[in-house]
C-alpha positions as CSV (number, residue, x, y, z in Angstrom):
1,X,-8.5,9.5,-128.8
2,X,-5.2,9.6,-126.6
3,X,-3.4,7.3,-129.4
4,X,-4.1,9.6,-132.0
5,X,-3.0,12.5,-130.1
6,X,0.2,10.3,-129.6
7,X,0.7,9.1,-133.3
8,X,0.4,12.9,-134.7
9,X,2.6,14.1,-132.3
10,X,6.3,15.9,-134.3
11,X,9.7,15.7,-133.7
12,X,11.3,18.1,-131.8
13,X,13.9,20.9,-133.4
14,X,16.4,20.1,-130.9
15,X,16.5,16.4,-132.1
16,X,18.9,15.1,-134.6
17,X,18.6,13.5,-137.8
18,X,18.3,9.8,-138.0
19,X,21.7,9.8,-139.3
20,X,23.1,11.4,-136.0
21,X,25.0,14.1,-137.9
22,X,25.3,18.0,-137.3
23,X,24.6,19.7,-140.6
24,X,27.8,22.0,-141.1
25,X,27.1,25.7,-141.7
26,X,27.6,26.9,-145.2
27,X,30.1,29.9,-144.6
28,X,32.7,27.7,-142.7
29,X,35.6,26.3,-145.5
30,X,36.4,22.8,-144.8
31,X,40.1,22.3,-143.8
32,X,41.2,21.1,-147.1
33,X,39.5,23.8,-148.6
34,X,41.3,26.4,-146.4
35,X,44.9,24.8,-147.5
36,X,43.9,24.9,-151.1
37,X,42.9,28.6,-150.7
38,X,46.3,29.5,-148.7
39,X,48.3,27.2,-150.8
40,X,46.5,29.7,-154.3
41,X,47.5,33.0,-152.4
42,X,51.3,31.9,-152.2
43,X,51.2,30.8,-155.7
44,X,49.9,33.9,-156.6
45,X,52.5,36.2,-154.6
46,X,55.4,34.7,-156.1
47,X,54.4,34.8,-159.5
48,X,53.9,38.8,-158.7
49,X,56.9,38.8,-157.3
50,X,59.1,37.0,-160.1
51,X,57.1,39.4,-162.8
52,X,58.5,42.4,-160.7
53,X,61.8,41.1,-160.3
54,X,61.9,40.2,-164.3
55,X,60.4,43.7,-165.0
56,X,63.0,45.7,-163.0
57,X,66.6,46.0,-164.3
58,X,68.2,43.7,-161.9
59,X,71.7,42.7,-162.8
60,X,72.7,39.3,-163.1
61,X,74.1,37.2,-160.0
62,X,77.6,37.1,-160.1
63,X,79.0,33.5,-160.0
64,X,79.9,31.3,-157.0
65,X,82.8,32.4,-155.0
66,X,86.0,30.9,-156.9
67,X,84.9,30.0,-159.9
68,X,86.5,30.5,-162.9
69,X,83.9,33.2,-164.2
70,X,84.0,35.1,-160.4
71,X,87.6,35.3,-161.0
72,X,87.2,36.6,-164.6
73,X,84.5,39.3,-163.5
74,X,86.9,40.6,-160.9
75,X,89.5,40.9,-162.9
76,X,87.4,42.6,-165.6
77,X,86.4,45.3,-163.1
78,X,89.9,45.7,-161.6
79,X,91.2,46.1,-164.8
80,X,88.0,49.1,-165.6
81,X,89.0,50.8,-162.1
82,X,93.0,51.6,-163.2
83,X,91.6,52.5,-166.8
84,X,89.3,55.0,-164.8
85,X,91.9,56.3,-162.0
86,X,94.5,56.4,-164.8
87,X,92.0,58.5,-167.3
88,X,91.0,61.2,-164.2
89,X,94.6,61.4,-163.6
90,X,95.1,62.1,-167.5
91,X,92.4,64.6,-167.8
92,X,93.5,66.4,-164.5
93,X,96.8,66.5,-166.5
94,X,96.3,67.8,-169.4
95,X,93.9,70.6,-167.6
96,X,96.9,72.0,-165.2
97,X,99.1,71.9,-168.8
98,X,96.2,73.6,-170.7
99,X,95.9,76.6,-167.8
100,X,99.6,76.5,-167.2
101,X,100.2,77.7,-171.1
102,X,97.3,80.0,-171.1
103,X,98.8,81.7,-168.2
104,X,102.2,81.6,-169.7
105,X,100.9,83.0,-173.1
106,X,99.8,86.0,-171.0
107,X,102.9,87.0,-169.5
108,X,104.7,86.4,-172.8
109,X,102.2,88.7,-174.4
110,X,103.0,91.2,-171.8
111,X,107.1,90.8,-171.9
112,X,107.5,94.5,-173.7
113,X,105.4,96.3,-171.9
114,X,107.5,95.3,-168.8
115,X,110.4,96.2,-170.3
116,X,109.3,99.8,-171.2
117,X,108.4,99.5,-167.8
118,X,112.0,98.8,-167.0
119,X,113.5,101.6,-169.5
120,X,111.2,104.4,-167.7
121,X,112.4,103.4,-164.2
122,X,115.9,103.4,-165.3
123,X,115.3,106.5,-166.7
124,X,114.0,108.4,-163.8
125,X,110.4,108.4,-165.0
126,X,108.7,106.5,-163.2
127,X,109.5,108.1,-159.7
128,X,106.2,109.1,-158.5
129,X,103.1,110.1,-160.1
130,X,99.9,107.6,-161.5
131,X,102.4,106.1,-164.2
132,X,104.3,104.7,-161.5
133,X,101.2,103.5,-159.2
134,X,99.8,101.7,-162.6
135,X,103.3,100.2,-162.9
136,X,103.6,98.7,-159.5
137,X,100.0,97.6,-159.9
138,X,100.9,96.0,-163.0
139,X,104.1,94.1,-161.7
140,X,102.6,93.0,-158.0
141,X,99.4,91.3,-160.0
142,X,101.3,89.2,-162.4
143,X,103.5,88.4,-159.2
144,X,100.2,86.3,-158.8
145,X,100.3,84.0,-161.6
146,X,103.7,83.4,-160.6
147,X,105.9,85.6,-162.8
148,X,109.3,86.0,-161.2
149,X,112.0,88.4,-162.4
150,X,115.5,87.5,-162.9
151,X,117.5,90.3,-162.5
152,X,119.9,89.2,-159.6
153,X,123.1,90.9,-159.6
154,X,126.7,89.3,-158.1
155,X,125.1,85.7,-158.4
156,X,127.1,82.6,-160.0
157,X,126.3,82.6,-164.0
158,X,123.9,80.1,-165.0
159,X,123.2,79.4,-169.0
160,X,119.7,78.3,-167.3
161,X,118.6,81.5,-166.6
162,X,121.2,83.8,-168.1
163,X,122.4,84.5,-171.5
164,X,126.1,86.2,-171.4
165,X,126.4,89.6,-173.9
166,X,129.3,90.2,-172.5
167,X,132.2,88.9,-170.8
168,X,135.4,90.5,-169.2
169,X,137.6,89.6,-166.9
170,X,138.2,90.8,-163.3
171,X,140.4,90.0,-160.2
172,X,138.2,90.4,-158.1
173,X,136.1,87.1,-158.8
174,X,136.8,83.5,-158.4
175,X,133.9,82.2,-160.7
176,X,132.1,83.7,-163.4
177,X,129.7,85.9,-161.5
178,X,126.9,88.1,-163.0
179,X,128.0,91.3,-162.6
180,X,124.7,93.8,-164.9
181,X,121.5,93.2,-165.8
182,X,121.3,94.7,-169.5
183,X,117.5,93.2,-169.3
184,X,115.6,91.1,-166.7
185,X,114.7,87.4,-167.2
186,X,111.1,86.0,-166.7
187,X,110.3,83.0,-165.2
188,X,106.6,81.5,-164.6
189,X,107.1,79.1,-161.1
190,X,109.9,76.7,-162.3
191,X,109.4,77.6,-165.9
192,X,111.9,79.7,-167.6
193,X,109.9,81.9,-169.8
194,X,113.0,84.5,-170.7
195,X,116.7,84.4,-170.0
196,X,118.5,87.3,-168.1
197,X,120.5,89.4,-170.9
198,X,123.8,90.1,-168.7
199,X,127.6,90.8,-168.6
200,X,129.3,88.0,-167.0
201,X,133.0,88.8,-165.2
202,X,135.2,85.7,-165.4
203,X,138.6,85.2,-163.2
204,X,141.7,86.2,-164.4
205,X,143.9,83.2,-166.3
């Protein structure tokens, strides 16, 4: 009965197959599989990649250094930089002008009141009291938009800035010297808004 025993007698689990090989575990990827899988996940980030970069407004690369188009494009945007320093410095222009004859319209506007100004205070009536206070405040805050009087008396005659009434000659002169202010000039800065009225002495022939 021993050989029976012997002849029923099953392999061990520790025991290989009769082909000698190790059956490889089902979740472990082969190596070629794992290369396949990597080389899909690139693929797949770059075509994300290229659908962002064609989605987003990215502007065209410019051409290679030196080439005929590179040279046209710099050109083109030198040429768009002077138009746009040139048009700031236009629009700066034309906005110191456009304030410049505002303010000047002002103090044109405001020429006869001055001058009744002038009349009173040649007539002794604006000595003292609130008229005069409202005067002075009057003069010293067009003083700040740069209205000048010109009403300078013993100074050489200038057609600029004077306009002779009257002329007489005098000995005591050796060029024709302003000599009374019949009624004061105006000038705005450099501007000449109003010549002096004035008498003008001349030398002697």
């Amino acid at each position: 009965m021993a050989e029976g025993n012997g002849n029923n007698e099953k392999p061990n689990g520790d025991e290989q197959d009769p082909a000698g090989q190790v059956p490889a575990d089902s979740e472990t990827a082969a190596p070629g599989e794992t290369s396949a899988a990597d080389s899909g996940a690139e693929g797949d980030a770059l075509a994300q990649a290229e659908q962002i970069l064609n989605s987003a407004d990215v502007p065209p690369q410019p051409s290679a250094a030196g080439s005929p188009e590179a040279a046209e494009l710099r050109n083109d945007l030198l040429r768009l930089q002077a138009e746009y320093v040139n048009y700031r410095k236009r629009v700066e222009r034309d906005r110191d002008v456009a304030r410049e004859m505002a303010v000047i319209g002002v103090l044109n506007s405001l020429m006869p009141v001055l001058d009744d100004i002038d009349a009173a205070r040649q007539h002794g009536d604006l000595a003292e009291g609130p008229f005069a206070s409202i005067a002075n405040k009057l003069e010293n805050s067009l003083k700040t938009y740069g209205l000048g009087r010109i009403d300078e008396v013993g100074v050489e005659f200038d057609p600029n800035i004077h306009e002779a009434l009257i002329q007489q000659q005098s000995p005591d002169v050796q060029l024709d010297t302003v000599t009374q202010i019949l009624r004061a000039g105006y000038k705005s800065n450099d501007r000449v808004l109003r010549a002096a009225q004035v008498i003008v002495s001349v030398p002697e022939q």
